[in-house]
N, C-alpha and C positions, 0 to 999 in steps of 0.2 A: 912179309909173308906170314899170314894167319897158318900158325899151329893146331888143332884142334886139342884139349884135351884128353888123358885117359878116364875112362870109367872111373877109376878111384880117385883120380885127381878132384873130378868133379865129385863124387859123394867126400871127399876131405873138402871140400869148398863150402859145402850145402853146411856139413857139420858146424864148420866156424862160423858159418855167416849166421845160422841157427843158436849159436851159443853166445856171441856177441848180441843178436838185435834181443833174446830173452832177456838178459844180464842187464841191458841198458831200456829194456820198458823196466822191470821188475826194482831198477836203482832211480827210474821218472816217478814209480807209483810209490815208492819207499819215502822219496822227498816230498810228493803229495801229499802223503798220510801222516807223513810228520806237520808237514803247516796247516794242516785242517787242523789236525787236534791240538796241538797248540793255540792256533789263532781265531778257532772259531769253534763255538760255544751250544749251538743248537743243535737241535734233534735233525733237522731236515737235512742241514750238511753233511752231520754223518750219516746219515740214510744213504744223500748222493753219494759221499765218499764209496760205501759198502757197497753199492749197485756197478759204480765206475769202478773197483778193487774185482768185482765177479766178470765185467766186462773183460779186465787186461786178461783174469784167468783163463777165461772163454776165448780170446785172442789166441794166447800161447798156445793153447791146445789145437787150436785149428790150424796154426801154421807149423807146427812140430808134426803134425799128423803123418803125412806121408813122403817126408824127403826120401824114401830108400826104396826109393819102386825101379825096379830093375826098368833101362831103357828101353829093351826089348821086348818083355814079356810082361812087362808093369807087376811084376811079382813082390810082393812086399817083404823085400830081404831080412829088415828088423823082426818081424814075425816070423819069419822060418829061424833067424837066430834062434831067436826064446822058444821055440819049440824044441829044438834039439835034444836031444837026452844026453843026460849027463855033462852037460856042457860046463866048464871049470876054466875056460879060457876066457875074460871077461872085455879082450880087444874086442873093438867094433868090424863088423862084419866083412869092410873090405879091405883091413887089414888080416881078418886071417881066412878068407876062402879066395882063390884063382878066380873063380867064375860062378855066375850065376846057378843055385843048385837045380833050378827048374828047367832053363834054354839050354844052359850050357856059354854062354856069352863070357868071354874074359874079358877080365877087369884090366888088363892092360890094353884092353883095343877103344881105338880113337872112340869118344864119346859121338853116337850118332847124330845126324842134326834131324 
């Protein structure tokens, strides 16, 4: 019998799986960068290295972009965080709000398909 997840189950899902594939391009391009400059001596190489090093950048960025868009209302939860005033609680957003601040949608109902 399939389970469905909760809303935050899945945004803690997105989080690791977003913090794991960063971690392991960023420790592919580290080992890159170390055997270029090591083992290879030309201008052009590092050129390629620095153009492939701006790619992986340009990567990350685009896949970090919008994990936290409310199921419902695609509201972009991470940016309602960092807008909040005075905010001194630095847990991730669906650990410390019930529910969507825009629909209304809680975080403990089945992730919609």
């Amino acid at each position: 019998m399939f389970v469905r997840p909760t809303i935050r189950e899945h945004f803690q899902r997105v989080q690791k799986r977003i913090t794991t594939g960063v971690a392991c391009v960023l420790l592919a391009a580290a080992l890159v960068a170390v055997y270029v400059f090591l083992h290879v001596k030309s201008q052009a190489a590092l050129l390629g290295g620095a153009v492939i090093a701006g790619g992986i950048i340009f990567a990350i960025i685009l896949i970090t972009r919008r994990p936290s868009a409310c199921p419902k209302c695609h509201a972009d939860l991470a940016k309602l965080q960092k807008q909040e005033a005075g905010r001194t609680d630095a847990r991730p957003f669906w650990q410390r709000w019930d529910s969507c601040p825009k629909c209304g949608v809680d975080f403990n109902d089945a992730l919609p398909s």
